[in-house]
PDB file of N, CA, C and O in Angstrom:
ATOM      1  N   UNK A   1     -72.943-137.606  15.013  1.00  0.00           N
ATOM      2  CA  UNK A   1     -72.683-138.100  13.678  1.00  0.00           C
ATOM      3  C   UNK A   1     -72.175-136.954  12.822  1.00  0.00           C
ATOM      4  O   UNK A   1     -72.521-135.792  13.035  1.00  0.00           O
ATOM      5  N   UNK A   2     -71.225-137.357  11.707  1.00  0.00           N
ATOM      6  CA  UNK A   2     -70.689-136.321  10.883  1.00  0.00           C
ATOM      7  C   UNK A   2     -70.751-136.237   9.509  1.00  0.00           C
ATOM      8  O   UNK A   2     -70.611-137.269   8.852  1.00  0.00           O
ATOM      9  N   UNK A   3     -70.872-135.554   9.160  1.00  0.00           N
ATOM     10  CA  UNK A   3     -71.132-135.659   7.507  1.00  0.00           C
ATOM     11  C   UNK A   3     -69.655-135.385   6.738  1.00  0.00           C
ATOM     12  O   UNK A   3     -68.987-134.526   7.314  1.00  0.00           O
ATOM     13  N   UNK A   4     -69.043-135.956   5.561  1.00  0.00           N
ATOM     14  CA  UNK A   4     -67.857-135.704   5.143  1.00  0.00           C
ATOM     15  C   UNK A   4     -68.508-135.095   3.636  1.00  0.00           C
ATOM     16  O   UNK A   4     -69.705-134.958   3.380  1.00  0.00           O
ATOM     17  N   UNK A   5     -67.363-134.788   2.756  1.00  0.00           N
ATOM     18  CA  UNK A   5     -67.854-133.751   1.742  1.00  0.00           C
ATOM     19  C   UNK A   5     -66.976-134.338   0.484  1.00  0.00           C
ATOM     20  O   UNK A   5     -65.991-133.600   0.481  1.00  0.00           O
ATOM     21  N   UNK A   6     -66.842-135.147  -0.434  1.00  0.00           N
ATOM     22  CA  UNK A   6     -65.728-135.332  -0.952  1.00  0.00           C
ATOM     23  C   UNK A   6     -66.275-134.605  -2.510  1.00  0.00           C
ATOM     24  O   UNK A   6     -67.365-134.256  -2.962  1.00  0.00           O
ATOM     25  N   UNK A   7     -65.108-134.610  -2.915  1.00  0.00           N
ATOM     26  CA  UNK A   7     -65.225-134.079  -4.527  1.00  0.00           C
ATOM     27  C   UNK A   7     -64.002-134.715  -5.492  1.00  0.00           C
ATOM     28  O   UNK A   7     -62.985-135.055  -4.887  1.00  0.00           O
ATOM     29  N   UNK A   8     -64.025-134.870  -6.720  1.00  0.00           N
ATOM     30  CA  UNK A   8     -63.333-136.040  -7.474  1.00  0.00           C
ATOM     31  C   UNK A   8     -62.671-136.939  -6.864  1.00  0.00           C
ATOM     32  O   UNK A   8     -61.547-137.297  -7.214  1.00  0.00           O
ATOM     33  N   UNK A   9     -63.475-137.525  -5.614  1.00  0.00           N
ATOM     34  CA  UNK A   9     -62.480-138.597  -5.153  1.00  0.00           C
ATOM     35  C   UNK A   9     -61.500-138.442  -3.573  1.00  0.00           C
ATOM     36  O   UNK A   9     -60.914-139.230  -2.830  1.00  0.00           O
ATOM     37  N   UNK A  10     -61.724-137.066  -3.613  1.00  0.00           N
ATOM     38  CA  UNK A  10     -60.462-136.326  -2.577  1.00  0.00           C
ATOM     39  C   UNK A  10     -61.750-135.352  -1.652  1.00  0.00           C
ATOM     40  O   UNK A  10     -62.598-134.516  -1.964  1.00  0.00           O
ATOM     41  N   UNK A  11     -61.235-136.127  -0.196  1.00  0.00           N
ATOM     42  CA  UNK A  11     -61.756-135.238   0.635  1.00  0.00           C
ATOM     43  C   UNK A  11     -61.861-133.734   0.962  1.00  0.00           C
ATOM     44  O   UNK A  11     -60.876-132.999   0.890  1.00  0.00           O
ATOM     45  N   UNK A  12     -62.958-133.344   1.286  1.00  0.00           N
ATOM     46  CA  UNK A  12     -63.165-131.686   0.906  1.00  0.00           C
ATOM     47  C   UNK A  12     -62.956-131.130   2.129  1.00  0.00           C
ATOM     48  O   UNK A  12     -62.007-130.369   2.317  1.00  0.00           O
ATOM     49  N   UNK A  13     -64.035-131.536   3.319  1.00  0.00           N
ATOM     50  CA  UNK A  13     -64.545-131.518   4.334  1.00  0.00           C
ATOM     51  C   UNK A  13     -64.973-132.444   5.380  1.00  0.00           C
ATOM     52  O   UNK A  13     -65.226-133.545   4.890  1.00  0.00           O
ATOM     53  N   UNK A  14     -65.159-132.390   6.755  1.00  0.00           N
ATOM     54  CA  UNK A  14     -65.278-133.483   7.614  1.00  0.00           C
ATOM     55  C   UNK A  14     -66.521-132.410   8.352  1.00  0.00           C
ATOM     56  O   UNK A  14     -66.053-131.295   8.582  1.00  0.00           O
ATOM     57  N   UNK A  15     -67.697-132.538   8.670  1.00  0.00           N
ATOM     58  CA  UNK A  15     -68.377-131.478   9.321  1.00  0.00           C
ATOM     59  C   UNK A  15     -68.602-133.014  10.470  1.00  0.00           C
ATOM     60  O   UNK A  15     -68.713-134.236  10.374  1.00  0.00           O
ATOM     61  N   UNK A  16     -68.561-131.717  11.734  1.00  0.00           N
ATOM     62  CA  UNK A  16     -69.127-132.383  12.967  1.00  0.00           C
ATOM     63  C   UNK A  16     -69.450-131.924  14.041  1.00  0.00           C
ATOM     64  O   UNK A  16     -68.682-131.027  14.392  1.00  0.00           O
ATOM     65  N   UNK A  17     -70.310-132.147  14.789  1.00  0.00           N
ATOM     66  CA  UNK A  17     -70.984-131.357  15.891  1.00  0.00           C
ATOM     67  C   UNK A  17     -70.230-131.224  16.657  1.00  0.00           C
ATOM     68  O   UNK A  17     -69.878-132.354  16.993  1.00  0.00           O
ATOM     69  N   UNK A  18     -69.465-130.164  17.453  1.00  0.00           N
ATOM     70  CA  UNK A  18     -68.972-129.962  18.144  1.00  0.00           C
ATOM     71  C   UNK A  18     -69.187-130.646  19.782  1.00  0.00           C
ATOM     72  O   UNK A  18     -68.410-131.067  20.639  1.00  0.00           O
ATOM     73  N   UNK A  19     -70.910-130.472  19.658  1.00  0.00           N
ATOM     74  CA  UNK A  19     -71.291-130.873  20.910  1.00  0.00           C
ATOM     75  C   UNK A  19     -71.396-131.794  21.288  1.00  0.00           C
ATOM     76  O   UNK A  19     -71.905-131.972  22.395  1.00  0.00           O
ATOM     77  N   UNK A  20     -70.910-132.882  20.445  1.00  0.00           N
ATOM     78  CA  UNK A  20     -71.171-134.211  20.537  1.00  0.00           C
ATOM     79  C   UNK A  20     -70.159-135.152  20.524  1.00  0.00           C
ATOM     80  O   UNK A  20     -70.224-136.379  20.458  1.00  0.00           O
ATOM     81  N   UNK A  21     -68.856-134.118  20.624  1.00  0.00           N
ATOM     82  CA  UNK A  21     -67.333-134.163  20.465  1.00  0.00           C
ATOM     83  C   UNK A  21     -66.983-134.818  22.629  1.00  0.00           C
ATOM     84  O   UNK A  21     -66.026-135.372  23.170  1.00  0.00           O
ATOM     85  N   UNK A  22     -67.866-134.498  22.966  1.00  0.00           N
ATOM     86  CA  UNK A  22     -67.526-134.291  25.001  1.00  0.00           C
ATOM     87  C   UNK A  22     -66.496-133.542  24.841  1.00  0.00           C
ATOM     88  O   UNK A  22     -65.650-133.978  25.622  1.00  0.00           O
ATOM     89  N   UNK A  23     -66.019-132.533  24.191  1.00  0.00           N
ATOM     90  CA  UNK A  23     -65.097-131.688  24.636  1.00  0.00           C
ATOM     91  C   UNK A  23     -65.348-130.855  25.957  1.00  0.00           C
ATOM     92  O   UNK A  23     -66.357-130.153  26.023  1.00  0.00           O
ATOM     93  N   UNK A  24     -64.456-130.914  27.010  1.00  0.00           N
ATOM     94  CA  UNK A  24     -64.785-130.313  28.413  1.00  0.00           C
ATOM     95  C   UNK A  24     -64.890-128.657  28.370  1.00  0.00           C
ATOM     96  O   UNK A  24     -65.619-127.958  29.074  1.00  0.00           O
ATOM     97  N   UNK A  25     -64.032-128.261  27.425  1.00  0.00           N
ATOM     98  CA  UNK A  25     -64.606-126.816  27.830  1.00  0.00           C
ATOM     99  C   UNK A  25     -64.951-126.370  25.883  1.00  0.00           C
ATOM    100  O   UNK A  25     -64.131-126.068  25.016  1.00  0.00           O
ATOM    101  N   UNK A  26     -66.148-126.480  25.811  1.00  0.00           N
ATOM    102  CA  UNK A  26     -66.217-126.000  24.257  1.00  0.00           C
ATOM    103  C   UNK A  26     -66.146-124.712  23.853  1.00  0.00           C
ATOM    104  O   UNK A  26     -65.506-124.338  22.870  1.00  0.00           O
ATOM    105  N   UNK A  27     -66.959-123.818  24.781  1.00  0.00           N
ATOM    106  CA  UNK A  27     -67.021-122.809  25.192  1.00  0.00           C
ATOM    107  C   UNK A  27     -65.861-121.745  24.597  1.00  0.00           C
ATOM    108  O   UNK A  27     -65.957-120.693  23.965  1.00  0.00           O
ATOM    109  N   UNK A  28     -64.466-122.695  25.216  1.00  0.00           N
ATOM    110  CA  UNK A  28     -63.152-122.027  24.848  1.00  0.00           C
ATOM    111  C   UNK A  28     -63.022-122.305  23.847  1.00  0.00           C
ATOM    112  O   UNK A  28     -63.043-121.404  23.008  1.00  0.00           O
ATOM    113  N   UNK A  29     -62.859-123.441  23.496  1.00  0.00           N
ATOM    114  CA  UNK A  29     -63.142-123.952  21.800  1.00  0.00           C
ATOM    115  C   UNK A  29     -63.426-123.185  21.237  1.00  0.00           C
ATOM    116  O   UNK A  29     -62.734-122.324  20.694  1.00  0.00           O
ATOM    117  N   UNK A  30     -64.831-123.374  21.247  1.00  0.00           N
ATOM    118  CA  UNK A  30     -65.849-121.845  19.999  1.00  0.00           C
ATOM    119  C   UNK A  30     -64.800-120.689  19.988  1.00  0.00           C
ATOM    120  O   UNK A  30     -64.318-120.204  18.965  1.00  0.00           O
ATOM    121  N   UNK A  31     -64.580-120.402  20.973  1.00  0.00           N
ATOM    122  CA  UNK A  31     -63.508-118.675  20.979  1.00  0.00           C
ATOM    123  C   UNK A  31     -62.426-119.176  20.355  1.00  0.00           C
ATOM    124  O   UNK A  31     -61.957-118.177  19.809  1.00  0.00           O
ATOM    125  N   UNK A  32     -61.843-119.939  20.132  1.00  0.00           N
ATOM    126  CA  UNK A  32     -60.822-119.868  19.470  1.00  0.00           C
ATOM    127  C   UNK A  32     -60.734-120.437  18.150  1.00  0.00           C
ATOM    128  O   UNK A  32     -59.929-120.261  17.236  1.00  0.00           O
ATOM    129  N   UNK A  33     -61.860-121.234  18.281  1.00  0.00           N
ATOM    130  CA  UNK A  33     -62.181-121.280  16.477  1.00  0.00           C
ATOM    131  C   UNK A  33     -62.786-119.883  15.944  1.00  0.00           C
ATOM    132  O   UNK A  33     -62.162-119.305  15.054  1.00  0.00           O
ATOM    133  N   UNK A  34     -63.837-119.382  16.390  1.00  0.00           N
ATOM    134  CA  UNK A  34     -64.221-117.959  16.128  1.00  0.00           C
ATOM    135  C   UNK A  34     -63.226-116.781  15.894  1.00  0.00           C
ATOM    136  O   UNK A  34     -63.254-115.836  15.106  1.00  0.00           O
ATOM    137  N   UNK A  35     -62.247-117.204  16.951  1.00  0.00           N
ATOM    138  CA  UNK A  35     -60.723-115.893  16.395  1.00  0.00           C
ATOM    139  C   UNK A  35     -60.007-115.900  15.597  1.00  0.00           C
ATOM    140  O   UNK A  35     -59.533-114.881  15.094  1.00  0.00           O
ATOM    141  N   UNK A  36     -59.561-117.832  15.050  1.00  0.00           N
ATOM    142  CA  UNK A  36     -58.957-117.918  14.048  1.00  0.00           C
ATOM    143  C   UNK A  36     -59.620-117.836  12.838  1.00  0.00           C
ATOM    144  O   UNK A  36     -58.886-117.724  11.856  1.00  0.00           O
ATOM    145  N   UNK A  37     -60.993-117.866  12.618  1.00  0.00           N
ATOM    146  CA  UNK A  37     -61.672-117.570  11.486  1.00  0.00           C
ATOM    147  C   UNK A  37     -61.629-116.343  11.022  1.00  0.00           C
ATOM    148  O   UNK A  37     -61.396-116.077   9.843  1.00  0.00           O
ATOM    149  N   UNK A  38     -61.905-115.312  12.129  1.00  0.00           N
ATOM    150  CA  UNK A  38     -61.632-114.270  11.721  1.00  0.00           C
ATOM    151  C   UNK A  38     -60.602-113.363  11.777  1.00  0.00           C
ATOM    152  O   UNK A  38     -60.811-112.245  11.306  1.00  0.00           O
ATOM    153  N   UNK A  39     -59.552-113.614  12.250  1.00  0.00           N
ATOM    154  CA  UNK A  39     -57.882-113.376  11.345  1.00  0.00           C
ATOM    155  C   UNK A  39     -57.648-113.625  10.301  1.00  0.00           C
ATOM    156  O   UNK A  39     -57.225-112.975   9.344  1.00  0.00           O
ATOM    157  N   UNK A  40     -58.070-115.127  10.537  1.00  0.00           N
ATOM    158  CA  UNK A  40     -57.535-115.271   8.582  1.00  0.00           C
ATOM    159  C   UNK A  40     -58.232-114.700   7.716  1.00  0.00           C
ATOM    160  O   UNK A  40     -57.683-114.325   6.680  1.00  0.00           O
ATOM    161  N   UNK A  41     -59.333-114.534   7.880  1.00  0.00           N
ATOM    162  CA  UNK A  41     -59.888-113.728   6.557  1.00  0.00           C
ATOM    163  C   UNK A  41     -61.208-114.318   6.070  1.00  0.00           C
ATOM    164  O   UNK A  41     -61.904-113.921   5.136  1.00  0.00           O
ATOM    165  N   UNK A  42     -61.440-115.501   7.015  1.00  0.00           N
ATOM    166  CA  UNK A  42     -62.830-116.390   6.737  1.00  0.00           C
ATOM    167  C   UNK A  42     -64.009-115.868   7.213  1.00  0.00           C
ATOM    168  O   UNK A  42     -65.003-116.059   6.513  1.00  0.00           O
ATOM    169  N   UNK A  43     -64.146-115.194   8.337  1.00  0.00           N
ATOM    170  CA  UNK A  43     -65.580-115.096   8.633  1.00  0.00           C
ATOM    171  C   UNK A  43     -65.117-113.387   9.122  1.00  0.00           C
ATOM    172  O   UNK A  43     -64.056-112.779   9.266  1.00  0.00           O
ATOM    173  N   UNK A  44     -66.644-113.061   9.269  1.00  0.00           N
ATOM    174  CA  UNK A  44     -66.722-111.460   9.871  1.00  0.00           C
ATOM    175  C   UNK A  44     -66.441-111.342  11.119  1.00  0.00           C
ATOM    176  O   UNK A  44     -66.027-112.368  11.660  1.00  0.00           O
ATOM    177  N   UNK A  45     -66.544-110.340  11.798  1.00  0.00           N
ATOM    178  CA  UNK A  45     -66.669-109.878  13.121  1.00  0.00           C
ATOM    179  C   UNK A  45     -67.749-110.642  13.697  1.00  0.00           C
ATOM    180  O   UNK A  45     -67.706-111.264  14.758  1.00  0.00           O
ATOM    181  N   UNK A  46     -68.969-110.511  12.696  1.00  0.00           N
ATOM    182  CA  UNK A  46     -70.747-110.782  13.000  1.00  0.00           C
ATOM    183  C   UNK A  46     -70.656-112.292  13.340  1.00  0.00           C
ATOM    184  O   UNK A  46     -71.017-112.861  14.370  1.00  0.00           O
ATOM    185  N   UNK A  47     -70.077-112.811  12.201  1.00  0.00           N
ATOM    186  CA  UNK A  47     -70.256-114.020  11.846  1.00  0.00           C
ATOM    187  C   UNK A  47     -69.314-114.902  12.730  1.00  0.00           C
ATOM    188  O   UNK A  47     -69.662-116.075  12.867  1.00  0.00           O
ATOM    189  N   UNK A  48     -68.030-114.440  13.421  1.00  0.00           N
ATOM    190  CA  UNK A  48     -67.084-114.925  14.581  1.00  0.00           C
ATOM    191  C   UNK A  48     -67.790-114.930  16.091  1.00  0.00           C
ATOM    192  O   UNK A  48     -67.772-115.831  16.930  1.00  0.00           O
ATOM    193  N   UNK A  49     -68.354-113.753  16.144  1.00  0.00           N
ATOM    194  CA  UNK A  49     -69.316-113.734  17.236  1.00  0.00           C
ATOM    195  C   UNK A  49     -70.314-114.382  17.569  1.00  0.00           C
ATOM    196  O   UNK A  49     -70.633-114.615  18.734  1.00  0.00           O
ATOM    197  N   UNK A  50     -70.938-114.759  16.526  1.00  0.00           N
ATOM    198  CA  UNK A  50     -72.011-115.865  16.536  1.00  0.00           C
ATOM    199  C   UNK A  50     -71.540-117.310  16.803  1.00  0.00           C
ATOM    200  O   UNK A  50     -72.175-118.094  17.507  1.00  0.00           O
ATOM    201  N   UNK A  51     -70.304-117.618  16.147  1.00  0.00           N
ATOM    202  CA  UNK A  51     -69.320-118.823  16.445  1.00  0.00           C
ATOM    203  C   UNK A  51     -68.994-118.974  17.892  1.00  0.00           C
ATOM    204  O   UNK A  51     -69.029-120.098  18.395  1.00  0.00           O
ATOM    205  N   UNK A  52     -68.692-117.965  18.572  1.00  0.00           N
ATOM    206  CA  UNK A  52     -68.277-117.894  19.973  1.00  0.00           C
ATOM    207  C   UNK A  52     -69.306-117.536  20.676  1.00  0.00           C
ATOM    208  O   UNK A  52     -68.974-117.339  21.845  1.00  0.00           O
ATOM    209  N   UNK A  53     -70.078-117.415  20.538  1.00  0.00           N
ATOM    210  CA  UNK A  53     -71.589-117.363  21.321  1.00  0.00           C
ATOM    211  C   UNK A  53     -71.304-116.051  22.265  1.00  0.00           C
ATOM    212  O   UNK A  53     -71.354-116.132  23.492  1.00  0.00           O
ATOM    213  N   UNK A  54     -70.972-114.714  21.503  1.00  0.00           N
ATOM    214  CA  UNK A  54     -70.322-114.021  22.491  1.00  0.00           C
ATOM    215  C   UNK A  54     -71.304-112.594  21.520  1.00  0.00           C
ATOM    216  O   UNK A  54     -71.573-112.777  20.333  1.00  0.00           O
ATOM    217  N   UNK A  55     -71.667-111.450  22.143  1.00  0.00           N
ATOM    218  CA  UNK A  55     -72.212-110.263  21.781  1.00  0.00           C
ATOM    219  C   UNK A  55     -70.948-109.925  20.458  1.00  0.00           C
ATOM    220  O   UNK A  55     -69.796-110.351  20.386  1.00  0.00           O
ATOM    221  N   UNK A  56     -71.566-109.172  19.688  1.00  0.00           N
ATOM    222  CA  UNK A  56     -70.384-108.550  19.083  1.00  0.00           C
ATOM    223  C   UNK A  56     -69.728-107.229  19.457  1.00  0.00           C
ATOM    224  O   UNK A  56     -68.688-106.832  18.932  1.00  0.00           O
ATOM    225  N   UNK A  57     -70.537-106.441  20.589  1.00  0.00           N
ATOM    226  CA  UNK A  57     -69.768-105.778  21.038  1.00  0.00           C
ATOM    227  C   UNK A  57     -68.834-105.786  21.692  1.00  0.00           C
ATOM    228  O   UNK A  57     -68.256-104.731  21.955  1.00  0.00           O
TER     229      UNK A  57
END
């Protein structure tokens, strides 16, 4: 199940469990949502790593 986020009327956000998506490899997923977060300028190193379920070293 997903929760949406709206504000004056106009959608904000769509949140949803990834895991509940049956995506076959999420795994890769996470890594590549985790890399594009942190290129653009959204999340940390710390905080990408935790996304990708991966050490930060």
């Amino acid at each position: 199940m997903g929760s949406v986020v709206v504000k004056l009327d106009r959608l904000q956000a769509l949140l949803v469990d990834l895991e509940q998506l049956g995506i076959p490899d999420l795994p890769a997923v996470r890594v590549a949502l985790a890399v594009g977060l942190f290129r653009g300028g959204s999340a940390s190193a710390g905080f990408a790593a935790r996304v990708a379920g991966k050490p930060l070293a």
